[in-house]
SELUM-388404 format. One record per residue (C-alpha): chain; z, y, x; residue number from 1. Coordinates in steps of 0.001 Angstrom, whole numbers, plus 500000, padded with zeros to 6 digits. Layout:
REM residues N
<unit->A | pz->Z | py->Y | px->X | pos->NUM>
...
//
This chain:
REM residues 350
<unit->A | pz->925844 | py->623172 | px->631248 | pos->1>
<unit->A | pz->926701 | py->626143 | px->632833 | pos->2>
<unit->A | pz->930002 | py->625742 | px->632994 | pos->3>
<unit->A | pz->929591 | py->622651 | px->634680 | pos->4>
<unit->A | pz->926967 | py->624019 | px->636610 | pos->5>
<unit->A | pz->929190 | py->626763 | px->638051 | pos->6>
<unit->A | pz->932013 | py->624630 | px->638407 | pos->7>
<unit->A | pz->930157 | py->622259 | px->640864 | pos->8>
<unit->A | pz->928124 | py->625046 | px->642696 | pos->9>
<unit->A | pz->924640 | py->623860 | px->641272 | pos->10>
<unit->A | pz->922164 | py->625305 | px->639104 | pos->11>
<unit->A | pz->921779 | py->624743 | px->635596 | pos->12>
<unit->A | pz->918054 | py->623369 | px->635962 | pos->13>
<unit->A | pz->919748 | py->620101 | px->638399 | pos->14>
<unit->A | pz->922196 | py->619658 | px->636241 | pos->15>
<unit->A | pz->919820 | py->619247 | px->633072 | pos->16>
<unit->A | pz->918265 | py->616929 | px->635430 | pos->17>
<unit->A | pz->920765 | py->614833 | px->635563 | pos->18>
<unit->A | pz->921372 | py->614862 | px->631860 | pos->19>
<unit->A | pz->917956 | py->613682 | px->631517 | pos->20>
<unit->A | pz->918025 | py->610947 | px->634049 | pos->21>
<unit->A | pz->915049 | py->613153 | px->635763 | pos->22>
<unit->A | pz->914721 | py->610825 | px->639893 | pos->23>
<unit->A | pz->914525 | py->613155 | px->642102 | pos->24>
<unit->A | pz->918511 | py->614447 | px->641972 | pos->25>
<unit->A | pz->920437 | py->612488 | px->644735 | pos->26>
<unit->A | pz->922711 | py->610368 | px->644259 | pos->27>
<unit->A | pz->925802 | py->612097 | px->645585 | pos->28>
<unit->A | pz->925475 | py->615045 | px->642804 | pos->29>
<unit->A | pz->924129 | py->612690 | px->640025 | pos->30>
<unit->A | pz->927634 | py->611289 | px->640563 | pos->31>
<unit->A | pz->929514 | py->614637 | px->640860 | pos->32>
<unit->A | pz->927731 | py->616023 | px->637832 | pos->33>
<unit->A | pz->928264 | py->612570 | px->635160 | pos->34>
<unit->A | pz->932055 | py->612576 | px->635938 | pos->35>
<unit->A | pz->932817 | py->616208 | px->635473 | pos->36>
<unit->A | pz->930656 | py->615484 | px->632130 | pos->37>
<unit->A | pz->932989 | py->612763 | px->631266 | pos->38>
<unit->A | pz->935711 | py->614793 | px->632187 | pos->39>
<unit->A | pz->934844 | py->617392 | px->630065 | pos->40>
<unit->A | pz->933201 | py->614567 | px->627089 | pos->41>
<unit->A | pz->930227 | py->617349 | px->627146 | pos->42>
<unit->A | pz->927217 | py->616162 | px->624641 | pos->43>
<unit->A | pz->924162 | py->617756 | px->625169 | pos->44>
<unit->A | pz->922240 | py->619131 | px->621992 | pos->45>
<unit->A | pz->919454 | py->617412 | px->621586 | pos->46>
<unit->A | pz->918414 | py->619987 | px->618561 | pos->47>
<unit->A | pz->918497 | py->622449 | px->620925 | pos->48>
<unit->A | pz->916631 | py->620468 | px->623740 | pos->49>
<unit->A | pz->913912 | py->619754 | px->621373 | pos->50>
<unit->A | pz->913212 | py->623469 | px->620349 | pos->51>
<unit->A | pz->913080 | py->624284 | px->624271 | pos->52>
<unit->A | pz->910787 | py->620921 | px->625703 | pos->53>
<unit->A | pz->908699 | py->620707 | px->622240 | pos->54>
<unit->A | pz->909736 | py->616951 | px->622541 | pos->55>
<unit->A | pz->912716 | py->614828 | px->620492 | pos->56>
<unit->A | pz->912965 | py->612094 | px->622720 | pos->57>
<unit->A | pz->912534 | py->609788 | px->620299 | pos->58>
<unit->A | pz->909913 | py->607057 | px->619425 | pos->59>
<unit->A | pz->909286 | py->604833 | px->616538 | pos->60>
<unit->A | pz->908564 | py->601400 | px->616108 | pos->61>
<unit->A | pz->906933 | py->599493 | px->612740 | pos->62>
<unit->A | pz->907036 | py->595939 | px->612714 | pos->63>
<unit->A | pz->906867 | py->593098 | px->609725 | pos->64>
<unit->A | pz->910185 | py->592088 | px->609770 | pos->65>
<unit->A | pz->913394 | py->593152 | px->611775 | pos->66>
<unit->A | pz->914761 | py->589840 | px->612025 | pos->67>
<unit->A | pz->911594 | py->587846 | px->613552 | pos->68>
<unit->A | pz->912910 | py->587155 | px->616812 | pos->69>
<unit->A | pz->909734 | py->587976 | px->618633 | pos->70>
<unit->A | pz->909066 | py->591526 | px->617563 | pos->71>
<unit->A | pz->912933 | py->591886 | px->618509 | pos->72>
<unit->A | pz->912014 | py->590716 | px->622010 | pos->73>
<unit->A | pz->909299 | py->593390 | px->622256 | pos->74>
<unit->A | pz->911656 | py->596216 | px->621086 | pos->75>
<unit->A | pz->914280 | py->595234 | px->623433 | pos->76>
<unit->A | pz->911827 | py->595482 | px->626139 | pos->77>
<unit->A | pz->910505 | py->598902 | px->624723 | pos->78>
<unit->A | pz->914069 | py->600206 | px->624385 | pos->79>
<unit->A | pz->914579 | py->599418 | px->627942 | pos->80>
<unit->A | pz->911487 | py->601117 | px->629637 | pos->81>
<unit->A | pz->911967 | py->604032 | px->627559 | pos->82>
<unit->A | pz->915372 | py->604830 | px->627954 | pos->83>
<unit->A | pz->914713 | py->605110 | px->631541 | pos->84>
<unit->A | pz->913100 | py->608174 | px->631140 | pos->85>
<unit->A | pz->915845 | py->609262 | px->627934 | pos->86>
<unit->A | pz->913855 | py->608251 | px->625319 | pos->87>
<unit->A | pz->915759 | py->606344 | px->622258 | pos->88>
<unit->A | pz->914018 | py->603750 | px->619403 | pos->89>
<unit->A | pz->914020 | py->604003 | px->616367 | pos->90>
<unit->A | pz->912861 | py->600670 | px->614554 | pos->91>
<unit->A | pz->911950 | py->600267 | px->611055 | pos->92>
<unit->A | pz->910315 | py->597612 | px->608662 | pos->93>
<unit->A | pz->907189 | py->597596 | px->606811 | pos->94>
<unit->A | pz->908579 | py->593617 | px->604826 | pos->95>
<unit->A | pz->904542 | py->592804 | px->605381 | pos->96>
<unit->A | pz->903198 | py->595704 | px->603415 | pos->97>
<unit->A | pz->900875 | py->597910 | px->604043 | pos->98>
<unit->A | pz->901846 | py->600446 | px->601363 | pos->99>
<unit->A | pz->905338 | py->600587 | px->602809 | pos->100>
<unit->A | pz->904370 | py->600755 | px->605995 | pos->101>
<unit->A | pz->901886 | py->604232 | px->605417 | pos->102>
<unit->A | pz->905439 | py->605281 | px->603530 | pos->103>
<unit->A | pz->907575 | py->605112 | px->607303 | pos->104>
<unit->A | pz->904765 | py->606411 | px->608738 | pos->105>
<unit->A | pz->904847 | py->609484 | px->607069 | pos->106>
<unit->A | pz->908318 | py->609534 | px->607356 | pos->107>
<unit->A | pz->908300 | py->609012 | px->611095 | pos->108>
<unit->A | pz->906187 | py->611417 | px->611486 | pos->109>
<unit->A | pz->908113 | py->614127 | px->609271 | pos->110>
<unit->A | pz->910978 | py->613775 | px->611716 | pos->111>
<unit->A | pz->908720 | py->614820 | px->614725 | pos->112>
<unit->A | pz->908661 | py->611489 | px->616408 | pos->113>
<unit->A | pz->907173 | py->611909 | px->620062 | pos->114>
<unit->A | pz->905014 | py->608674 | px->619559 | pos->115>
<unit->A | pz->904589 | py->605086 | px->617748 | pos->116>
<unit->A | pz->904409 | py->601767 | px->617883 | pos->117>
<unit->A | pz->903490 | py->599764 | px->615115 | pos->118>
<unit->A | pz->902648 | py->595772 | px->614472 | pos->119>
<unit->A | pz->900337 | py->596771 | px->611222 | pos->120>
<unit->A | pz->900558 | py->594602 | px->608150 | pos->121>
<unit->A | pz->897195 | py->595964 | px->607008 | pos->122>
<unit->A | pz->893550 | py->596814 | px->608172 | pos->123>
<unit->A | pz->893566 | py->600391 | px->606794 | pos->124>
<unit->A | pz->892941 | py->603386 | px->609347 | pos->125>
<unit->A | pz->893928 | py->606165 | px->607345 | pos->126>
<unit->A | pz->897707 | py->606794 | px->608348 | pos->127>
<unit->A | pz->896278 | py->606332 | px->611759 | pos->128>
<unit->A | pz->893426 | py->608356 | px->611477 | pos->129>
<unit->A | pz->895943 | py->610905 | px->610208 | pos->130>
<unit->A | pz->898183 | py->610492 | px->613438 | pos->131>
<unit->A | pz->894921 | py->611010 | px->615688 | pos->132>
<unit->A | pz->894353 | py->614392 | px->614021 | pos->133>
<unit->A | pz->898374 | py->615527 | px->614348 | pos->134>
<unit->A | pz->897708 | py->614577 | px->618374 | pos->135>
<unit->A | pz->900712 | py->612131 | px->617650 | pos->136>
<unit->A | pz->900434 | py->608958 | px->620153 | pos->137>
<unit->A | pz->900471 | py->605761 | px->619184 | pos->138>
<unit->A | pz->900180 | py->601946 | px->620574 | pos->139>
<unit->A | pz->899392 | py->599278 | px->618375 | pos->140>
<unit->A | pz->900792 | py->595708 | px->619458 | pos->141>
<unit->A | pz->899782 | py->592078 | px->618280 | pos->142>
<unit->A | pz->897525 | py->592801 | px->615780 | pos->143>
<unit->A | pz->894264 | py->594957 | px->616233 | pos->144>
<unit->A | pz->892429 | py->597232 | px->613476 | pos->145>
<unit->A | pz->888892 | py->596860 | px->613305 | pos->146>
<unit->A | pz->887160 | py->600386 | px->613691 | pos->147>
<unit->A | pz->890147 | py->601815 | px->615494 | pos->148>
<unit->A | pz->889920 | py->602842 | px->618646 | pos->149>
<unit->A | pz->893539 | py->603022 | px->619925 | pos->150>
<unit->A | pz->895773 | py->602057 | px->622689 | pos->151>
<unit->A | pz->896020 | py->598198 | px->622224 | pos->152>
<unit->A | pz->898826 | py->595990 | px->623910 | pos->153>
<unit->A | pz->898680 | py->591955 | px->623183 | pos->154>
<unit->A | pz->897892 | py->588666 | px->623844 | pos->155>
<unit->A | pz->894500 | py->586638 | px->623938 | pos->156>
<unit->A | pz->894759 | py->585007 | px->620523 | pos->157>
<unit->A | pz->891869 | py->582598 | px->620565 | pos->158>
<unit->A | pz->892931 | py->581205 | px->623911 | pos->159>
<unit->A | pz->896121 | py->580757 | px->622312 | pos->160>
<unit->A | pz->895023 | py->578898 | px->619766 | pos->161>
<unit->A | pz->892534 | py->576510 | px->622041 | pos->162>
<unit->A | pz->895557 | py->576229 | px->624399 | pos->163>
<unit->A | pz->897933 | py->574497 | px->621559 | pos->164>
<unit->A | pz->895175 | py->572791 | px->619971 | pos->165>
<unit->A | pz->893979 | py->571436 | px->623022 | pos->166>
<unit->A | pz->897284 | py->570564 | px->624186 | pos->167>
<unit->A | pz->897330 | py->568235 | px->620799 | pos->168>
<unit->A | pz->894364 | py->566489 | px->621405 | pos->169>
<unit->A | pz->895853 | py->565533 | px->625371 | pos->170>
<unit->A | pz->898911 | py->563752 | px->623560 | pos->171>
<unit->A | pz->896398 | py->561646 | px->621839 | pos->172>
<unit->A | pz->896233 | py->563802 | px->618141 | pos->173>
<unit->A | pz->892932 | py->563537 | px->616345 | pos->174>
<unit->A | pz->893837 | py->564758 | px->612662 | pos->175>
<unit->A | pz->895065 | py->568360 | px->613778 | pos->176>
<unit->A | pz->896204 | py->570705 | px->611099 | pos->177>
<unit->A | pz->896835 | py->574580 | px->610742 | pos->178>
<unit->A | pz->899230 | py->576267 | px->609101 | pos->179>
<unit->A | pz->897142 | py->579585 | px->609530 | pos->180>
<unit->A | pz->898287 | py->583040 | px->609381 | pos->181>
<unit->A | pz->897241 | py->586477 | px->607495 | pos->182>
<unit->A | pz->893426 | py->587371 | px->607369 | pos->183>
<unit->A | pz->894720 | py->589593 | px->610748 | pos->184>
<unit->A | pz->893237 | py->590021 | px->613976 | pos->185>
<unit->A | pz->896025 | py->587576 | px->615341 | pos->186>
<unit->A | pz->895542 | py->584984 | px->612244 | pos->187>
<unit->A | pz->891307 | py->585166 | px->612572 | pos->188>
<unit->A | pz->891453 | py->584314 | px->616494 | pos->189>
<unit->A | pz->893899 | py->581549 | px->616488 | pos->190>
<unit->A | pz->891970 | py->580002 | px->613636 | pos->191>
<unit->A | pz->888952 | py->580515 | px->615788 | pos->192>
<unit->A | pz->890581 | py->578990 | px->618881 | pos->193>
<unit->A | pz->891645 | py->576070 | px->616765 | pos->194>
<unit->A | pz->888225 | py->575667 | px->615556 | pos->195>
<unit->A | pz->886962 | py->575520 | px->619178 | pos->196>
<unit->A | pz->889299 | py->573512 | px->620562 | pos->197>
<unit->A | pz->888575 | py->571275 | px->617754 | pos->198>
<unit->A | pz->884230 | py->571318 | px->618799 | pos->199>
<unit->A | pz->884389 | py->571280 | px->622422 | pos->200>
<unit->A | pz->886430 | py->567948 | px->622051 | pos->201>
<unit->A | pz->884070 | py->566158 | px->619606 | pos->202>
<unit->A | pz->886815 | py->566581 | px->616675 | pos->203>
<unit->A | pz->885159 | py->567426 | px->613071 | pos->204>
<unit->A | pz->886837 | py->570177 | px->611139 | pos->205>
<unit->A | pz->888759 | py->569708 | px->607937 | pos->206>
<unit->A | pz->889378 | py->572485 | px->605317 | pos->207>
<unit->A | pz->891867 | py->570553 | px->603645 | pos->208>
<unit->A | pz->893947 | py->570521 | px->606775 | pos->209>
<unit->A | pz->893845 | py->574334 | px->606923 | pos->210>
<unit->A | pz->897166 | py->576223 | px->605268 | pos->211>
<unit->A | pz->896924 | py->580028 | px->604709 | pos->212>
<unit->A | pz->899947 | py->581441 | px->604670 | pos->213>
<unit->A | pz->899913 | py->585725 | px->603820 | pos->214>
<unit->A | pz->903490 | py->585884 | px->604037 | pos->215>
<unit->A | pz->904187 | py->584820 | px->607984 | pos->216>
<unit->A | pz->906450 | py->586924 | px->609301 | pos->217>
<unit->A | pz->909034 | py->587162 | px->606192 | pos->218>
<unit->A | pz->910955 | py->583863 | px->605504 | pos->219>
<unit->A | pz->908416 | py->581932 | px->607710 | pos->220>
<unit->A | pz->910882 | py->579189 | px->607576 | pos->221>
<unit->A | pz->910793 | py->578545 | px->604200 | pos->222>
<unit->A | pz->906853 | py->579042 | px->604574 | pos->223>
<unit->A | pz->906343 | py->576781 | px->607075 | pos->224>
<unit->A | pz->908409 | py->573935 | px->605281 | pos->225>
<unit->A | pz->906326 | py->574236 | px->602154 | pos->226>
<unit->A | pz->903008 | py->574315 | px->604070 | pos->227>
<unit->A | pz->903724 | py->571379 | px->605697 | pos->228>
<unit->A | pz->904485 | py->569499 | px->602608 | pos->229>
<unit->A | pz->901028 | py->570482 | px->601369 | pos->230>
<unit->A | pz->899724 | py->569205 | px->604680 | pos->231>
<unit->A | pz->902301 | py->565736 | px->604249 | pos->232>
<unit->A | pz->900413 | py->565187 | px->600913 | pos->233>
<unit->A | pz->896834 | py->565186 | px->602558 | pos->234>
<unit->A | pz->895264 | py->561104 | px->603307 | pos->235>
<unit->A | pz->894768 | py->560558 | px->606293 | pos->236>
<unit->A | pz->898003 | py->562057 | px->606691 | pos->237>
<unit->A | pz->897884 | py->564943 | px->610072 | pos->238>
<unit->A | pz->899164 | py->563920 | px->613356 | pos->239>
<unit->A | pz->899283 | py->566768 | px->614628 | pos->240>
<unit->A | pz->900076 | py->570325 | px->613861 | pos->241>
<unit->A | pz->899252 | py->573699 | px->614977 | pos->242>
<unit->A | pz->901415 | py->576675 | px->613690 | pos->243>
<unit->A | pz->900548 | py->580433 | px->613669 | pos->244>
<unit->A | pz->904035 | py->581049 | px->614990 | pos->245>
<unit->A | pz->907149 | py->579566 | px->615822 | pos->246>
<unit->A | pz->909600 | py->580126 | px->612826 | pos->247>
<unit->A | pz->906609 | py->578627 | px->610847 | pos->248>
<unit->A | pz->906112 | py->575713 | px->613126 | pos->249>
<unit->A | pz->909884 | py->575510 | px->612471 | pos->250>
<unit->A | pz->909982 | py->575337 | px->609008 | pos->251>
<unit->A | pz->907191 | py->572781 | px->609472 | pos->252>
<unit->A | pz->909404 | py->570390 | px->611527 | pos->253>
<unit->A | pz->912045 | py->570623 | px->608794 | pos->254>
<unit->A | pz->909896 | py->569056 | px->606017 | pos->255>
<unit->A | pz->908350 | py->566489 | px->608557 | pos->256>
<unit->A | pz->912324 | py->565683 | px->609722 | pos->257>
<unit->A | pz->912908 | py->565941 | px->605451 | pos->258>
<unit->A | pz->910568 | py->563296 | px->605060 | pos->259>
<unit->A | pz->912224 | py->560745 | px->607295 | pos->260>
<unit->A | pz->909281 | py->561055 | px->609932 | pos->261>
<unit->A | pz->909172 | py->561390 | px->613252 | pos->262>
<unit->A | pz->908542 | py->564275 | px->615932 | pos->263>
<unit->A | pz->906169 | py->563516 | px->617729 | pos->264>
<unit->A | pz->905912 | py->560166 | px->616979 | pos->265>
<unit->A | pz->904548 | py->560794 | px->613664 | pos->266>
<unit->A | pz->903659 | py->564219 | px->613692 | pos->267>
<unit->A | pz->903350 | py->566358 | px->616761 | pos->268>
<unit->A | pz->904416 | py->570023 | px->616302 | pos->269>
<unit->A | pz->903470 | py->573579 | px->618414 | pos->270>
<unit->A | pz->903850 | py->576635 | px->617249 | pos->271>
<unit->A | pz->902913 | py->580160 | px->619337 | pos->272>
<unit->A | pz->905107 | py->582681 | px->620355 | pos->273>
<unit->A | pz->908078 | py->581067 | px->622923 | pos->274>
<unit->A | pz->910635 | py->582230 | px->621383 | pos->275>
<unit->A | pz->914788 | py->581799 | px->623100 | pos->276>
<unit->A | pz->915248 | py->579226 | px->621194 | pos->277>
<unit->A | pz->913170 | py->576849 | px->620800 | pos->278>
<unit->A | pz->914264 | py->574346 | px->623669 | pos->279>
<unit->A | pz->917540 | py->574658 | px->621192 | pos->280>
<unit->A | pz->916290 | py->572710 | px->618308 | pos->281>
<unit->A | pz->917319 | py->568885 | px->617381 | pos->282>
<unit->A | pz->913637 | py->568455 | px->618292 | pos->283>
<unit->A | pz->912719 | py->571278 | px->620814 | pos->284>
<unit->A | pz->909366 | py->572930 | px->620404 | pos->285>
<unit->A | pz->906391 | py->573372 | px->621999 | pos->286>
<unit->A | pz->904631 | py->576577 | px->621942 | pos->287>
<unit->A | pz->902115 | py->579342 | px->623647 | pos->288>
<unit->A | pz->903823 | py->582272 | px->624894 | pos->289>
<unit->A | pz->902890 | py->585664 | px->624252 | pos->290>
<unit->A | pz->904910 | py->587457 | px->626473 | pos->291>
<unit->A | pz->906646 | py->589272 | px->624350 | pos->292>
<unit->A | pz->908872 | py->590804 | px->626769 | pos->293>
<unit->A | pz->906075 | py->591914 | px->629033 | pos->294>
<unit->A | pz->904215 | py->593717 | px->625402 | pos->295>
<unit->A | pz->907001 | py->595533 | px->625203 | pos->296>
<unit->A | pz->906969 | py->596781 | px->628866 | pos->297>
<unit->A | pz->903210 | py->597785 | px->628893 | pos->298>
<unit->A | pz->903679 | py->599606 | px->625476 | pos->299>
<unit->A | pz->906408 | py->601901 | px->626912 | pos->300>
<unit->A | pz->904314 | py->602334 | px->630279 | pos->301>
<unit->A | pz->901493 | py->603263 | px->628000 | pos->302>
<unit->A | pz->904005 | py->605507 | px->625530 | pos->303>
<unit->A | pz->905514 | py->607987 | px->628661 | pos->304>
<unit->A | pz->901676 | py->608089 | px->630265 | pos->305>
<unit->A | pz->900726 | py->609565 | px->627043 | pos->306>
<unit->A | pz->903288 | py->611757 | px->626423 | pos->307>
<unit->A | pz->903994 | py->613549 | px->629402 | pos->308>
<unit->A | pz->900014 | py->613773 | px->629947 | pos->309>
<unit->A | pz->898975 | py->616715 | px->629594 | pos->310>
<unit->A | pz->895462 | py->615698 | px->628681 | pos->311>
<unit->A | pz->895169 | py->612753 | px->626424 | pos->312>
<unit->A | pz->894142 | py->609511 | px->628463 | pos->313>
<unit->A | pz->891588 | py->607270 | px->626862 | pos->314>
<unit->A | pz->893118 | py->604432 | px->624913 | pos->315>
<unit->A | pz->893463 | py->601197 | px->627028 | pos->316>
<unit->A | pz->893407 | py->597651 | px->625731 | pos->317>
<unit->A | pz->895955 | py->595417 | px->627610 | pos->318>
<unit->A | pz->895578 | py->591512 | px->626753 | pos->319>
<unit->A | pz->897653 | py->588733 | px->627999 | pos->320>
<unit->A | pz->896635 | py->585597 | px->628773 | pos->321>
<unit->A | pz->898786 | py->583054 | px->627268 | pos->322>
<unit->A | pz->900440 | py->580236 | px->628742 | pos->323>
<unit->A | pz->901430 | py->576678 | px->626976 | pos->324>
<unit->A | pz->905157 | py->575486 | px->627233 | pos->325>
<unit->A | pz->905100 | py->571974 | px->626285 | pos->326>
<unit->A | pz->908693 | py->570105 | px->625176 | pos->327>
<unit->A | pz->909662 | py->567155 | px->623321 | pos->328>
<unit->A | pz->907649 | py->568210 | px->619857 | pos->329>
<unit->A | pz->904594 | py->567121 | px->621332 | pos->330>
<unit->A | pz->904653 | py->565232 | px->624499 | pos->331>
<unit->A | pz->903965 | py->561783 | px->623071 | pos->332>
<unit->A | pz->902444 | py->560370 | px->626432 | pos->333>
<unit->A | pz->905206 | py->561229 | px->629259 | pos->334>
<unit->A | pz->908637 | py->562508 | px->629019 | pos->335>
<unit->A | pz->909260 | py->565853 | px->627989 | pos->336>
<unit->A | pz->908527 | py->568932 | px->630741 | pos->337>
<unit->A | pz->907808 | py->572566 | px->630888 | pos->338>
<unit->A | pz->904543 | py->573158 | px->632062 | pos->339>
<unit->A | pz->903162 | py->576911 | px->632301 | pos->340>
<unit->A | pz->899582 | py->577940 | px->632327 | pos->341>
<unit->A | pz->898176 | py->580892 | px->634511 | pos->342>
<unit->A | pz->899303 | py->584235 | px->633590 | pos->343>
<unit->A | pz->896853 | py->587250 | px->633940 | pos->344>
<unit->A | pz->895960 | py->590304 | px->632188 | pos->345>
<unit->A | pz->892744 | py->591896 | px->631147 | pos->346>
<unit->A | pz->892817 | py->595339 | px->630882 | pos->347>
<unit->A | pz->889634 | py->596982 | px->629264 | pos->348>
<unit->A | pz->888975 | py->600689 | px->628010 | pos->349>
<unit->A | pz->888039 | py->601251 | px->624311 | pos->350>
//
């Protein structure tokens, strides 16, 4: 750096500026400074930048599975926001265990990791108790821990599951069934917005029409498909059906389609969660968006507040309101469209 400094006229301290991306260099010397970098391929030590700042630049993320496409929406978000401010991701998996998931913790955490985010697969506090007394941040997303008063970024779960359920009984459904989630913040409230959907429209509830799956987020296809055979076996049979999330509502569809029965005709199918492809599918799907791309902003506006504070702000709870996205899996009663509910937030202090 000085060498580049000295070659350019500048000081050292503008051109570590520009190394960190830091906005208030102008745009005439950012320019100067990156291509004499490039000319000389210079890569700054980040060792030694860490020894001098205090800070690696470097943030974790713990989520079920690597390969769900909606916690890879959120981190691509995350990624984005952070590495504005030169801040890299490093993602991990906890496969739905909460055992495994205290393990990269602790691991994280060994490698001086400047904050986390984590979609827990459990409802114990210690690892995060832990992190509270290191003065580590952390965000959790999608999934709340009771007792645990941290910095919260997700959506408004019951109203996601009144808005599907709801949107079931419109196309004329009256034997709705759940393939329900873990016995999770996210799983409890869309049960419970199923359940009120279900009483506010004069609709009695069925056990037998409830599926718990604990594995959701790890082969949720397969899941899905063998919930929904369960569900096939039930008399009446369902005509309707309401899926924790999209890959399970997915694997649903593929046993109804299995069967030789029709979508919607026979058996109307939403899932939750929006995700890129589901106007792709032979029969595309209707589903409650989350906003996963919009989690994953807040979380890394939340992230850089708390670590270049030099107090530690109270933890915030950011909840989305959902919105419905109907398609041709449910809309028995017009032709298909895409219709999207208000969008708001709700931000509250815990």
């Amino acid at each position: 750096m000085k060498d580049i400094a000295q070659d350019l006229g500048l000081s050292v301290v503008t051109i570590s500026k520009v190394l960190r991306n830091h906005p208030d260099i102008a745009d005439e010397t950012r320019e100067r400074v990156l291509q004499r970098v490039k000319e000389l391929d210079y890569q700054p030590n980040l060792m030694a930048r860490s020894l001098v700042t205090g800070r690696s630049f470097l943030v974790g993320l713990i989520v079920p599975d690597l390969l769900h496409p909606f916690f890879a929406e959120v981190a691509k978000a995350l990624s984005a926001v952070l590495a504005g401010r030169g801040y890299s991701l490093i993602i991990s998996s906890s496969e739905e265990d909460q055992k495994r998931e205290s393990t990269e913790i602790q691991q994280l955490m060994a490698r001086r990791l400047d904050a986390l985010v984590i979609a827990s697969s459990g409802s114990e506090v210690g690892a995060f108790e832990r992190m509270d007394r290191h003065g580590l941040p952390y965000v959790l997303i999608d999934r709340e821990i009771t007792g645990l008063a941290a910095n919260f970024v997700g959506t408004n779960d019951e109203m996601a599951g009144r808005l599907a359920t709801e949107h079931l009984i419109e196309q004329g459904c009256r034997n709705i069934a759940h393939i329900r989630g873990r016995d999770n913040s996210t799983g409890a409230r869309r049960f419970e917005g199923y359940r009120q959907a279900l009483f506010r429209h004069g609709l009695p509830f069925n056990e037998k029409l409830v599926v718990t799956r604990r594995s959701v987020d790890i082969d949720s296809v397969w899941h899905g498909a063998d919930a929904m055979q369960t569900l096939m076996g039930c008399r009446p049979r369902p005509d309707g059906v309401f899926a924790y999330n999209d890959p399970l509502a997915i694997g649903a569809m593929k046993a109804i389609l299995g069967e030789g029965l029709r979508i919607p005709e026979d058996i109307a199918v939403i899932g939750c969660g929006n995700l890129h492809y589901d106007d792709l599918l032979r029969v595309p799907l209707s589903s409650v968006d989350q906003h996963s791309q919009t989690i994953g902003e807040r979380t890394g506006q939340i992230l850089l507040r708390m670590i270049e504070s030099k107090v530690r702000p109270h933890p915030v709870s950011v909840i989305l309101e959902p919105s419905l996205i109907a398609r041709d899996s449910t809309m028995l009663k017009s032709q298909p469209v895409k219709h999207e509910a208000r969008r708001g937030v709700t931000r509250r202090k815990t």
